[in-house]
C-alpha positions in Angstrom: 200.2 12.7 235.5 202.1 10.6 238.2 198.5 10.2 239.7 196.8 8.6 236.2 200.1 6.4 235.6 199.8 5.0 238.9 196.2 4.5 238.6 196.7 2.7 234.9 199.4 0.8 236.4 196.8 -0.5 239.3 194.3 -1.2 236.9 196.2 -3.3 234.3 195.3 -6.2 236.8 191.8 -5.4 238.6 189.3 -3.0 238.1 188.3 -1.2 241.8 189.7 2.3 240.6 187.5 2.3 238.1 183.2 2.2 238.6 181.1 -1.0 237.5 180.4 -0.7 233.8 176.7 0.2 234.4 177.9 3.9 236.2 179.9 4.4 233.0 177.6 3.8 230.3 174.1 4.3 230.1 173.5 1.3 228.0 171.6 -1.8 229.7 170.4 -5.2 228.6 171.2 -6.7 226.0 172.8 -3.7 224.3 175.8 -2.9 226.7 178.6 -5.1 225.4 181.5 -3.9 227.4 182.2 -5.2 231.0 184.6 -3.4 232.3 187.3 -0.6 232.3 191.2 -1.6 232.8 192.7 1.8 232.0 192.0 5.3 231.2 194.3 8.6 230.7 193.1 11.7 229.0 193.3 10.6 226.0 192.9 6.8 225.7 191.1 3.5 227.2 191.1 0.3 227.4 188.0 -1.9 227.5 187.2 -5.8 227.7 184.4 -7.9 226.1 183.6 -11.4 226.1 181.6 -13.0 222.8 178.4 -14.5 224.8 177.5 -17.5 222.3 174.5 -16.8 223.9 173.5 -12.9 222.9 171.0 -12.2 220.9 174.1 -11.3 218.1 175.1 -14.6 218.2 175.3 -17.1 214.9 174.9 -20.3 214.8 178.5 -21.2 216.2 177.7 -18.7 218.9 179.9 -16.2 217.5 179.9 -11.9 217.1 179.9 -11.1 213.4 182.7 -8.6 212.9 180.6 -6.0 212.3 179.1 -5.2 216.1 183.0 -4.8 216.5 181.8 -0.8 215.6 179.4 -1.2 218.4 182.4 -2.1 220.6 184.1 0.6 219.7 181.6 3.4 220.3 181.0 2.3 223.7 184.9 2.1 224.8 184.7 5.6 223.2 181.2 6.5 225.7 183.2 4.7 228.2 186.0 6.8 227.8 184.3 10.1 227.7 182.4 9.3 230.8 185.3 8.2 233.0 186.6 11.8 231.7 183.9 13.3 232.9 183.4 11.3 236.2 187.0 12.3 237.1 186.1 15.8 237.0 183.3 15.9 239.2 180.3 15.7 236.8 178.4 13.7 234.2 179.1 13.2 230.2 176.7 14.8 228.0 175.2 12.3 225.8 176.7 11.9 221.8 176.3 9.9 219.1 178.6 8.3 216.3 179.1 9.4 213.3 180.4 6.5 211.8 183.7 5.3 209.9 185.2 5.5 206.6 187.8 2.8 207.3 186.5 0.0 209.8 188.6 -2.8 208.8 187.9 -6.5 210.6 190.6 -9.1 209.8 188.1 -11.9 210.8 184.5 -12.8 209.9 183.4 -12.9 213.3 184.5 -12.9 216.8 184.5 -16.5 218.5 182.6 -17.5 221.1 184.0 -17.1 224.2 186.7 -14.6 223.1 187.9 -12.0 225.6 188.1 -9.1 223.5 190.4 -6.0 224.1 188.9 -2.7 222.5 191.6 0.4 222.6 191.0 3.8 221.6 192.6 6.8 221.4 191.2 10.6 221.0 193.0 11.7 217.6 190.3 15.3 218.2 188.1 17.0 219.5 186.3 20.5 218.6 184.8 22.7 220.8 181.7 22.4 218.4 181.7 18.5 220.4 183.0 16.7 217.0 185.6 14.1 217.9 187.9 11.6 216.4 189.4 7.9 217.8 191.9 5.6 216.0 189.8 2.2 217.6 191.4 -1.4 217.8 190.3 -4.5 218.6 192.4 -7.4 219.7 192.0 -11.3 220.7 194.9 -13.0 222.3 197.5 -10.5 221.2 196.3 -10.7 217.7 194.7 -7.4 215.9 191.3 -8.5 214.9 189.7 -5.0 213.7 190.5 -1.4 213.7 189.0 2.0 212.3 188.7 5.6 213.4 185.6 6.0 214.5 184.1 9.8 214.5 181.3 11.0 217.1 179.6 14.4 218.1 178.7 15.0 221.5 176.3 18.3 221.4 175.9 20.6 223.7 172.4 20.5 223.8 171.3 17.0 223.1 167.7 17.0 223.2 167.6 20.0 221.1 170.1 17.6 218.6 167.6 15.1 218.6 164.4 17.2 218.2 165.5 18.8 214.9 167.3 15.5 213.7 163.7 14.3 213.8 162.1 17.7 212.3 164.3 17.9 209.0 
């Protein structure tokens, strides 16, 4: 534990312990939204995100509705799950979410240019691969959105995915 705290603590102000944001995720383009990783213990993580007035999300102020703020949070989640995995030697199996009964956003959209903080925290996890986080968002110390997010990482993906498509 002394180990993670110590690597947290390094973190908090640059990123080397932690791989580029393209080994963690396996999202590309325009669809990976997170840059990079700050801090990660077995049971939380802290991403950041900038609102590019230029992405194909943007409105016309150059703003991120609220809404992709659910995007957000799934990939801190994939982020999180990853780093989990990388730490241990191998590679995270692939999930998907679930979705969220209670995804709350206190603003209409993200500015442009806003550094976004995205925190989550594993709240559970089956052996079956169903999980739970409690997500927040934050800009400039300010909550902007939060919701507990749920996800299912099976243990045979493909097989997941072939009779998601057959029923």
């Amino acid at each position: 534990m002394a180990e993670t705290n110590s690597l947290i603590a390094h973190c908090v102000d640059a990123d080397p312990a932690f791989a580029p944001i393209d080994e963690i995720l396996p999202h590309r383009g325009t669809m990976l939204l997170i840059e990079r990783v700050s801090a990660c213990t077995d049971d939380t993580l802290t991403a950041h995100a900038t609102v590019d007035a230029h992405a194909w999300y943007a409105d016309a102020d150059g703003a991120m509705p609220a809404w992709i703020g659910v995007e957000l949070m799934a990939q801190a989640i994939a982020a999180h799950v990853s780093v989990i995995a990388l730490r241990a030697g191998g590679r995270a199996r692939p999930g998907v979410l679930l979705g969220s009964r209670s995804y709350q956003a206190h603003v209409p959209a993200f500015t442009r240019g806003a550094p976004l903080r995205i925190d989550v925290k594993e709240v559970l996890r089956s052996t079956e691969g169903h999980g739970a986080y409690e997500c927040t968002i934050d800009h400039d110390g300010a909550r902007v959105a939060e919701a507990v997010i749920k996800v299912f990482q099976p243990t045979d993906f493909h097989a997941f995915i072939e009779g998601s498509i057959e029923s």
